[in-house]
C-alpha positions as a LaTeX table, in Angstrom:
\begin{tabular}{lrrr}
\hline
Residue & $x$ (\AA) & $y$ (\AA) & $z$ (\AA) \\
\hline
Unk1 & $-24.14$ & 21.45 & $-2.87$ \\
Unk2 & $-19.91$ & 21.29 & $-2.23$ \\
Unk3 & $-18.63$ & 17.90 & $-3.01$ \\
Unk4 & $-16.33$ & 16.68 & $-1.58$ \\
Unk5 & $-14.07$ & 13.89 & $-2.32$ \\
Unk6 & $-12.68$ & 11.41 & $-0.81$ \\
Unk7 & $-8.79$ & 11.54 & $-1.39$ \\
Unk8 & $-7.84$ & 8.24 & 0.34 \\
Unk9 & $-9.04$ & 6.22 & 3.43 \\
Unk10 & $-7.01$ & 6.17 & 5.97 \\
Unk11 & $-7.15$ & 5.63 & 9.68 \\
Unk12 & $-7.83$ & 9.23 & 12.13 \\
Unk13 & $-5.05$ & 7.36 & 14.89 \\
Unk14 & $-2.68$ & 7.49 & 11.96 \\
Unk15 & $-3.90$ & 11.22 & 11.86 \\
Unk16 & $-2.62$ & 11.37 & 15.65 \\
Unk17 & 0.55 & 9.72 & 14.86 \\
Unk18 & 1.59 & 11.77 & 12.04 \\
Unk19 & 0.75 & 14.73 & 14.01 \\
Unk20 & 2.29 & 13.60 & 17.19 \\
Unk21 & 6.10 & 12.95 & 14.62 \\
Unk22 & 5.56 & 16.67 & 14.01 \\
Unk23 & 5.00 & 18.05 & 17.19 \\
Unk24 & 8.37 & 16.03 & 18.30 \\
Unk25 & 10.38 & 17.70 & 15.37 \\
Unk26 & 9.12 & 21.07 & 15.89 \\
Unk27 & 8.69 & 21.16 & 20.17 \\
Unk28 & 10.99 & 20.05 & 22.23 \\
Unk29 & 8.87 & 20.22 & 25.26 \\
Unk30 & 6.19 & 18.03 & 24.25 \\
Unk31 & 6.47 & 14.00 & 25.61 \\
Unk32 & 4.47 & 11.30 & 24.90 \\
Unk33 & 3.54 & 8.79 & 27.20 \\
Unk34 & 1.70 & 5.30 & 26.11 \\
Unk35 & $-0.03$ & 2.39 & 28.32 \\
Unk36 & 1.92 & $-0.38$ & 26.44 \\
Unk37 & 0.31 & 0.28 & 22.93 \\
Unk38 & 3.16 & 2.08 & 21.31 \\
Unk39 & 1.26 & 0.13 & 17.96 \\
Unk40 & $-1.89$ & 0.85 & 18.03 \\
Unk41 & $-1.62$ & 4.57 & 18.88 \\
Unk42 & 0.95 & 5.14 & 16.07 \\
Unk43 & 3.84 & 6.54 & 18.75 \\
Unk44 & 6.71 & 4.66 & 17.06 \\
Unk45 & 7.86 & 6.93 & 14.95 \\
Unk46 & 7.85 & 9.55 & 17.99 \\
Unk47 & 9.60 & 6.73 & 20.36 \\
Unk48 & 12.23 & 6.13 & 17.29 \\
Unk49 & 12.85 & 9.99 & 16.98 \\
Unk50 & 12.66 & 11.12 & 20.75 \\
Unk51 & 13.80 & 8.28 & 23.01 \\
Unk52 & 13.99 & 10.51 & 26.33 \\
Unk53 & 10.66 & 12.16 & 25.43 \\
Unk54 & 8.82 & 8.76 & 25.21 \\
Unk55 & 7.81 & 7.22 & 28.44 \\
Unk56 & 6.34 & 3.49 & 27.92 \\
Unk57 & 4.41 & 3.34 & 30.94 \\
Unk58 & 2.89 & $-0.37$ & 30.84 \\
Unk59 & $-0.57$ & $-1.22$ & 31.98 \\
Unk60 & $-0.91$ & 1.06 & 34.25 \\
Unk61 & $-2.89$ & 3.50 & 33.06 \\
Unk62 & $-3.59$ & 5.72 & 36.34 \\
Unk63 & $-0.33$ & 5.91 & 37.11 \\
Unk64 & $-0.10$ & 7.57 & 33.08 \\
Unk65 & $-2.17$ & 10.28 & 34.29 \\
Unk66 & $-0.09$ & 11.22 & 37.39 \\
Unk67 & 2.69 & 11.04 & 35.71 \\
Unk68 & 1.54 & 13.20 & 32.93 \\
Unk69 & 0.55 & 15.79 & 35.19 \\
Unk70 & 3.56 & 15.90 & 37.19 \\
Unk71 & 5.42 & 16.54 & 33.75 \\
Unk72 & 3.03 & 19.49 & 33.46 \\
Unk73 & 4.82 & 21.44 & 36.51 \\
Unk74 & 7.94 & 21.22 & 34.88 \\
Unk75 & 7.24 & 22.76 & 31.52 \\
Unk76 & 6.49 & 19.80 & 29.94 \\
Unk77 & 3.31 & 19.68 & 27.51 \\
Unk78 & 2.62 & 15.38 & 27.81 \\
Unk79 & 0.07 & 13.74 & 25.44 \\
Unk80 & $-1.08$ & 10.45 & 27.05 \\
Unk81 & $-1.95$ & 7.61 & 24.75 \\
Unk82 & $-4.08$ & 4.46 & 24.83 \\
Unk83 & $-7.48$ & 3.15 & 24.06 \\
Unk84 & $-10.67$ & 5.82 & 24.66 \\
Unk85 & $-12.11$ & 3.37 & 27.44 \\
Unk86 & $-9.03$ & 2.97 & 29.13 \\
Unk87 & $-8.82$ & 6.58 & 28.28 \\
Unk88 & $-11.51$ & 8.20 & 30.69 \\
Unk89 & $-14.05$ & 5.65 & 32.34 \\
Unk90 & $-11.11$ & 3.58 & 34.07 \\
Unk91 & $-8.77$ & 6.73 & 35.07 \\
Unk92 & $-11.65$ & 9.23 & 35.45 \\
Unk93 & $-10.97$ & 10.15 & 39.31 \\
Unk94 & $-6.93$ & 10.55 & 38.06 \\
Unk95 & $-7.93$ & 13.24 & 35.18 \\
Unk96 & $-10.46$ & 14.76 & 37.43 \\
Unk97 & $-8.31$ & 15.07 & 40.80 \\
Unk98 & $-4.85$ & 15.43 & 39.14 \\
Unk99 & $-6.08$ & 17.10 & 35.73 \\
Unk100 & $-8.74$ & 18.75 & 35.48 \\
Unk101 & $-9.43$ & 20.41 & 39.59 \\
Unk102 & $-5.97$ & 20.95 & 39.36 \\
Unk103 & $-6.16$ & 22.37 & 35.65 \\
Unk104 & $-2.74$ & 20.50 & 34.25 \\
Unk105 & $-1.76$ & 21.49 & 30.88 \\
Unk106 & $-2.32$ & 17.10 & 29.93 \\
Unk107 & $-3.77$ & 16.51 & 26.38 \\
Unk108 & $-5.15$ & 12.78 & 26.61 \\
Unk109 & $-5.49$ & 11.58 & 23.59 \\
Unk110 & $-7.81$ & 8.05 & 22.70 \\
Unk111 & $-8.03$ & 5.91 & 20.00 \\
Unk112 & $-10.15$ & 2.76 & 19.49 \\
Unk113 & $-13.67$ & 5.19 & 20.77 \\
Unk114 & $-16.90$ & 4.43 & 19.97 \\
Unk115 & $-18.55$ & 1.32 & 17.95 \\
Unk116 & $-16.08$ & 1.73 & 15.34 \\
Unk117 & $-13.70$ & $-0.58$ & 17.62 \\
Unk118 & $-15.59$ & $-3.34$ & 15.85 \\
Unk119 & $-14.83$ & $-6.98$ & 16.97 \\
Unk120 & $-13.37$ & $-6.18$ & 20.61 \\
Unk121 & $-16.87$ & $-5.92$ & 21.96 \\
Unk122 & $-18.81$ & $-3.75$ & 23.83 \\
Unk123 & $-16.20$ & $-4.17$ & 26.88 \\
Unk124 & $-13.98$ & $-1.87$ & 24.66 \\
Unk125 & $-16.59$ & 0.19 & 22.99 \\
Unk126 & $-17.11$ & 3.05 & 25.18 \\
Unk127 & $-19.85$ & 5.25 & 24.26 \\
Unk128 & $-19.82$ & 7.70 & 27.25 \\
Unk129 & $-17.01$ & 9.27 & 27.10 \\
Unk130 & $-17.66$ & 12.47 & 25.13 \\
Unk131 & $-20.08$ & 12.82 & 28.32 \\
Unk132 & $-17.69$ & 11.71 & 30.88 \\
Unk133 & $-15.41$ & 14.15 & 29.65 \\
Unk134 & $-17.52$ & 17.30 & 28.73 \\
Unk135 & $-18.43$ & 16.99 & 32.70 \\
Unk136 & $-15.26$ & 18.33 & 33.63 \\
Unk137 & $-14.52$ & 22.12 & 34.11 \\
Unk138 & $-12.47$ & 23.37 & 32.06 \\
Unk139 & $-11.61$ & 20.29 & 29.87 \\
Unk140 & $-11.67$ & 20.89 & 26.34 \\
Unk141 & $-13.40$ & 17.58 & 24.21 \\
Unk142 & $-12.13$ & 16.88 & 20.52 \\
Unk143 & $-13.90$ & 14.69 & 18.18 \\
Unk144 & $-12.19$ & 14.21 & 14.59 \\
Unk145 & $-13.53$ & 13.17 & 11.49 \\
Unk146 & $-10.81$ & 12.15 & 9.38 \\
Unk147 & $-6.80$ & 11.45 & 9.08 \\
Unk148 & $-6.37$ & 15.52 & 8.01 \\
Unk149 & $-8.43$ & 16.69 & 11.11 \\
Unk150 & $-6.89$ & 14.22 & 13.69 \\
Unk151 & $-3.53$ & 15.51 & 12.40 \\
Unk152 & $-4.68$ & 19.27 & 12.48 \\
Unk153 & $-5.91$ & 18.86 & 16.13 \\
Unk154 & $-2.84$ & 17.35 & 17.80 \\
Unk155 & $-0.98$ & 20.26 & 16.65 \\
Unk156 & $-3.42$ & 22.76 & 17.44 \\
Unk157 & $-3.23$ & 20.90 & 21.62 \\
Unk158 & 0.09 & 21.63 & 21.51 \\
Unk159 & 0.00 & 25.56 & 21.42 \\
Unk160 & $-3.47$ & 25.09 & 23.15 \\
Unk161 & $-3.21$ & 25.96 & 26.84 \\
Unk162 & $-4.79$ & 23.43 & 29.38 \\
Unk163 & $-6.25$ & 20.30 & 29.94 \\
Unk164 & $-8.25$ & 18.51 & 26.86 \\
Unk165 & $-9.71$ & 15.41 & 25.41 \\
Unk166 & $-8.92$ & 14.11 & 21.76 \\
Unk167 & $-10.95$ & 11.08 & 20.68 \\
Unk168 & $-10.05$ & 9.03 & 17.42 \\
Unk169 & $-10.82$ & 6.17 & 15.75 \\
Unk170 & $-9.26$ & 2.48 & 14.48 \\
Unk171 & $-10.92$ & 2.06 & 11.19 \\
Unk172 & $-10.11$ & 3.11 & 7.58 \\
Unk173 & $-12.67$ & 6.07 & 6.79 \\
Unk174 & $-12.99$ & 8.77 & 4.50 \\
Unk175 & $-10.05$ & 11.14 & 4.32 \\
Unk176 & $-12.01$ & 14.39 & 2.85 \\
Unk177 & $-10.96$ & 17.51 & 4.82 \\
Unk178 & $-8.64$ & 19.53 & 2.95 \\
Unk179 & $-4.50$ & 19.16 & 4.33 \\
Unk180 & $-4.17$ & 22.76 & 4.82 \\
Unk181 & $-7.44$ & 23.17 & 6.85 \\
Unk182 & $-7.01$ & 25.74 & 9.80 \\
Unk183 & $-8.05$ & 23.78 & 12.59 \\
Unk184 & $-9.34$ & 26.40 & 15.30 \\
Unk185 & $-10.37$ & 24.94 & 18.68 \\
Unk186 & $-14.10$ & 25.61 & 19.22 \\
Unk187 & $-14.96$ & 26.82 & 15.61 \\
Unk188 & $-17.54$ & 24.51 & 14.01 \\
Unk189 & $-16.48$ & 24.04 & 9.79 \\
Unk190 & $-19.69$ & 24.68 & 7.50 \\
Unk191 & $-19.29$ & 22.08 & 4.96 \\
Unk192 & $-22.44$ & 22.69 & 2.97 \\
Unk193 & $-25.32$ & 25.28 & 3.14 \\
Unk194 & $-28.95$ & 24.26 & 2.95 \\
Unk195 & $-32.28$ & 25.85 & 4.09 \\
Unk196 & $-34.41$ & 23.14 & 5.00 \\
Unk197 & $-32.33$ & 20.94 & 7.44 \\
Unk198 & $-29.34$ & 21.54 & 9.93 \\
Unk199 & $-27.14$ & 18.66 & 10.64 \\
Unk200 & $-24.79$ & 18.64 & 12.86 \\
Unk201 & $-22.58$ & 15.59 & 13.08 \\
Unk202 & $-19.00$ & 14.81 & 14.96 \\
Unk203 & $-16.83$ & 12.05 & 13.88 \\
Unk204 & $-16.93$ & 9.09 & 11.84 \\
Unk205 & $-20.35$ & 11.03 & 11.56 \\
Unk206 & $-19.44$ & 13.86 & 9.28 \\
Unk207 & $-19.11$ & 12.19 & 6.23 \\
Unk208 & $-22.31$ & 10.14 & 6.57 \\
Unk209 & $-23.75$ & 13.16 & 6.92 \\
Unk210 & $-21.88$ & 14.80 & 3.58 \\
Unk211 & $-23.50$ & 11.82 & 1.92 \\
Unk212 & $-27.23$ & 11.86 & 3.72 \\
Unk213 & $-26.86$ & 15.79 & 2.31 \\
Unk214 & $-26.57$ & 14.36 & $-1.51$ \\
Unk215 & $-29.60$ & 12.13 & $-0.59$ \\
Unk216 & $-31.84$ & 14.32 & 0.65 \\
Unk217 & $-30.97$ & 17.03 & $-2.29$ \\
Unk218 & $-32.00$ & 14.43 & $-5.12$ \\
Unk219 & $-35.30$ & 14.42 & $-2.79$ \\
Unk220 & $-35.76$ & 18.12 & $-3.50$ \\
Unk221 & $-34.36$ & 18.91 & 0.43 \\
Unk222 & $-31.38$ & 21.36 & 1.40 \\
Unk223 & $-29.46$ & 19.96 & 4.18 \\
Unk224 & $-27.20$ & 22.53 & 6.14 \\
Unk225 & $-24.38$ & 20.05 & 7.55 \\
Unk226 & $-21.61$ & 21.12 & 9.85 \\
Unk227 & $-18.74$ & 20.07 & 11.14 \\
Unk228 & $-18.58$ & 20.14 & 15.59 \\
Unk229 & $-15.07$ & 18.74 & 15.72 \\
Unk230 & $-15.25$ & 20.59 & 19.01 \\
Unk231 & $-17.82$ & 19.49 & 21.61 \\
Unk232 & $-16.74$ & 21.61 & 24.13 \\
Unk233 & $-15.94$ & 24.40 & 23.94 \\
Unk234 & $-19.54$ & 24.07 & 21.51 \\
Unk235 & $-19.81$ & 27.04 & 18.71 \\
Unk236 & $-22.96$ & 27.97 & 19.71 \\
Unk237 & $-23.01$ & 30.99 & 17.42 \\
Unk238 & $-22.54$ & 28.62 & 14.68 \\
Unk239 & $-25.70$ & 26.32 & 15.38 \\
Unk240 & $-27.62$ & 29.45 & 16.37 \\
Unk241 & $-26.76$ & 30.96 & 12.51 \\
Unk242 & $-27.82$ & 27.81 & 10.86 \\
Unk243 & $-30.89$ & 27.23 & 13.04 \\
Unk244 & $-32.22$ & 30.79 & 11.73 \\
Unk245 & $-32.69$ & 29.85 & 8.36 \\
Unk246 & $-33.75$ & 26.07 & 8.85 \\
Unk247 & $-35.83$ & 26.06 & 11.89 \\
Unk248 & $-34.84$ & 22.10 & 12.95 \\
Unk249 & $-31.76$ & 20.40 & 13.34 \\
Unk250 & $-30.34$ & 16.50 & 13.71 \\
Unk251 & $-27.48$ & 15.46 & 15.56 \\
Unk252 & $-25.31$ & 13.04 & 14.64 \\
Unk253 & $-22.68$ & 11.06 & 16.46 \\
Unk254 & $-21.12$ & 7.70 & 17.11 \\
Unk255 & $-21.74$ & 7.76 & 20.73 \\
Unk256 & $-24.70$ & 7.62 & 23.51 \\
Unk257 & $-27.80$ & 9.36 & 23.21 \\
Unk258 & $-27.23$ & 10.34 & 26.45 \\
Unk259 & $-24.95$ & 13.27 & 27.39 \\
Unk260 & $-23.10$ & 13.46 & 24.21 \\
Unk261 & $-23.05$ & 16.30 & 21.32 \\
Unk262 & $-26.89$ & 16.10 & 20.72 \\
Unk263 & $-27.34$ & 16.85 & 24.36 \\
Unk264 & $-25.25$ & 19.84 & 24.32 \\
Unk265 & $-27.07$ & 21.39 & 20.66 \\
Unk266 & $-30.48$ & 20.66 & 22.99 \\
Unk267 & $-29.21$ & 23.16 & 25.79 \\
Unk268 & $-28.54$ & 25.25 & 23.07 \\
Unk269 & $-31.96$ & 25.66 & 21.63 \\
Unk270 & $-33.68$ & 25.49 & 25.05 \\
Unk271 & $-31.93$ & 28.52 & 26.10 \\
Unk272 & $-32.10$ & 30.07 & 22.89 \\
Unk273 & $-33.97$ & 29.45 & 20.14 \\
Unk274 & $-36.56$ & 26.27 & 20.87 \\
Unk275 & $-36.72$ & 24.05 & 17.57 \\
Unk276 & $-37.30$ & 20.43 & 16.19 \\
Unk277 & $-34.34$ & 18.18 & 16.87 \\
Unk278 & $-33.55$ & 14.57 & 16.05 \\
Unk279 & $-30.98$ & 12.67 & 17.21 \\
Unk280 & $-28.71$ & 9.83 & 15.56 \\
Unk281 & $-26.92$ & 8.33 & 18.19 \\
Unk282 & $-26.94$ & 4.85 & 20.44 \\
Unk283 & $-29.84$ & 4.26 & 22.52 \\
Unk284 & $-28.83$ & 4.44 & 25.47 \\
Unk285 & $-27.21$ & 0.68 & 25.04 \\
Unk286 & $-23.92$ & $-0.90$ & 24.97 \\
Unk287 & $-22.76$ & $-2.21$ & 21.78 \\
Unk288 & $-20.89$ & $-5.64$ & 20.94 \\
Unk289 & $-18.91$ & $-7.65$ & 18.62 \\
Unk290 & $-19.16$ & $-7.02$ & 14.90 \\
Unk291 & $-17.13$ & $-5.16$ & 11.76 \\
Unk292 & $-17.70$ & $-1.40$ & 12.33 \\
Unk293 & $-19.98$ & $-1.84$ & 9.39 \\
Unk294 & $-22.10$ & $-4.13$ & 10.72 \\
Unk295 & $-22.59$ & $-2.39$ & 13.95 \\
Unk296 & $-22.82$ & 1.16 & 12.35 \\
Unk297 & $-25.83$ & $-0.40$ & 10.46 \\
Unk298 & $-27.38$ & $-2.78$ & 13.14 \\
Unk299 & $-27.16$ & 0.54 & 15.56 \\
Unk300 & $-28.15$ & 2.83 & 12.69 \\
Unk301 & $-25.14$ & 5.32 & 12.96 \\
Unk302 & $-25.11$ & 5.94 & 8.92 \\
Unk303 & $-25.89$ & 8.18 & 6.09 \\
Unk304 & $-29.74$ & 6.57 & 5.62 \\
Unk305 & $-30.56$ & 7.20 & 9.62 \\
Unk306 & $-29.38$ & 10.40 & 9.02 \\
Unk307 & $-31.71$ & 10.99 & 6.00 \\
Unk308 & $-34.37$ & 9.56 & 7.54 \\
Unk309 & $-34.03$ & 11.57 & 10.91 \\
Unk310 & $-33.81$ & 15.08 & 8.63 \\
Unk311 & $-37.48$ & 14.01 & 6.88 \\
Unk312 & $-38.85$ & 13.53 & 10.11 \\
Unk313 & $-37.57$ & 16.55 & 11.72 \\
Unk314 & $-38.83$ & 18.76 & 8.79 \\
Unk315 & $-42.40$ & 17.31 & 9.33 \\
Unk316 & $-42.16$ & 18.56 & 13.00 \\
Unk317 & $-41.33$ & 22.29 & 12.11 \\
\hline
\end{tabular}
């Protein structure tokens, strides 16, 4: 199989921030607007830079959306900051009213998604908003899985027409994607080819599946994985390929069981090709205070869950 090689952890907000310096260099017509965590979404060199393109909107996160989408009608392309809950589950009737029905050229971009957010607790931890978000017509969901990709994807948004979600992360992970990786909305990346299994992982995800892959090799197994940075639009033709030579699949993702990426792979098969499919994924729970390893392990979002979900699919073809 492809190795590939970790080149230096670093943070996929980071990804977003160094992306979102870009954009400000080479597009005038992009703003940024932040609910009072300039910090933790990486916006200061973009505040620093661009002073009248950076709106610091306080706590006050549905107001953030409004705004935003009033800056749409004048040209403007705005990228909303803050943290993925506060994101979508506490401002969903704003992106749905003033966003998406109304199909505003926002990109809302969240950090601090998913388990990952470690010791804040489950308050902070949402797991539903991949689902929350796919729900919308017309909104296009983004789910990165390192610092290259993040950056890649908030440059693509800006020459991407319409309303979309980007969802990133706070911890240090794997930084494995290549620099110069075209990132193309709605194309899934095959990372390695196998026979036996399909995995298809998003996220934090991707490179426990890379390493479940190695696993399952030294156990005489050829594991398929692929990279869905895109959850909606879904590349359906790329599951549909891999799921012709394997004949089962396992979904992986740092987020609910329920109405996330594995959901959308199921509606694949059903209305194409029926096959085998496990899921890694929360069960349908909320999660709670720990390091992002210790919860990734407690809720069994890692590289063995992953191996152990391919042997079981296999046995089910």
């Amino acid at each position: 199989m492809k190795k590939y090689t970790n080149t230096g952890s670093k943070d996929t907000r980071s990804g977003f921030g160094a992306g979102m310096t870009e954009l400000g260099q080479k597009n005038e017509n992009v703003v940024a607007l932040c609910a009072d965590l300039i910090g933790s979404l990486k916006f200061d060199e973009f505040k620093k830079n661009h002073p009248e393109r950076f709106f610091q909107i306080g706590i006050a996160e549905a107001n953030m959306i409004g705004i935003a989408a009033g800056l749409t009608i004048g040209g403007k392309i705005p990228f909303t900051g803050t943290f993925a809950n506060f994101s979508t589950g506490r401002v969903y009737d704003q992106i749905r009213q003033s966003v998406a029905y109304s199909d505003k050229n926002v990109k809302i971009c969240a950090s601090h998604a998913g388990l990952t957010l470690g010791e804040d607790g489950a308050t902070h931890q949402i797991l539903e908003d991949i689902g929350l978000m796919k729900m919308l017509p017309g909104m296009t969901v983004i789910n990165t899985c390192d610092y290259n990709q993040t950056k890649a994807a908030t440059l693509a948004l800006a020459d991407h027409h319409g309303p979309a979600y980007l969802r990133f992360g706070r911890p240090v992970v794997p930084n494995f994607t290549p620099a110069d990786e075209p990132f193309v909305i709605g194309k899934a990346i095959l990372l390695n080819e196998g026979t036996d299994v399909t995995i298809v992982a998003t996220g934090h995800l991707v490179w426990e599946a890379l390493i479940a892959a190695e696993a399952l090799e030294a156990k005489g197994i050829s594991a398929e994985v692929i990279n869905i940075h895109t959850i909606k639009p879904l590349d359906e033709e790329a599951i549909l390929k891999s799921l012709a030579k394997t004949g089962c699949v396992v979904t992986a993702e740092e987020h609910n069981i329920l109405g996330g990426l594995g959901e959308s792979v199921s509606r694949v098969l059903a209305l194409n090709t029926p096959a085998p499919q496990e899921f890694v994924a929360v069960n349908d729970s909320f999660g709670e205070s720990g390091t992002p390893e210790q919860l990734m392990e407690k809720y069994k979002l890692n590289n063995q869950a992953i191996v152990e979900a391919a042997e079981k699919v296999i046995k089910r073809k």
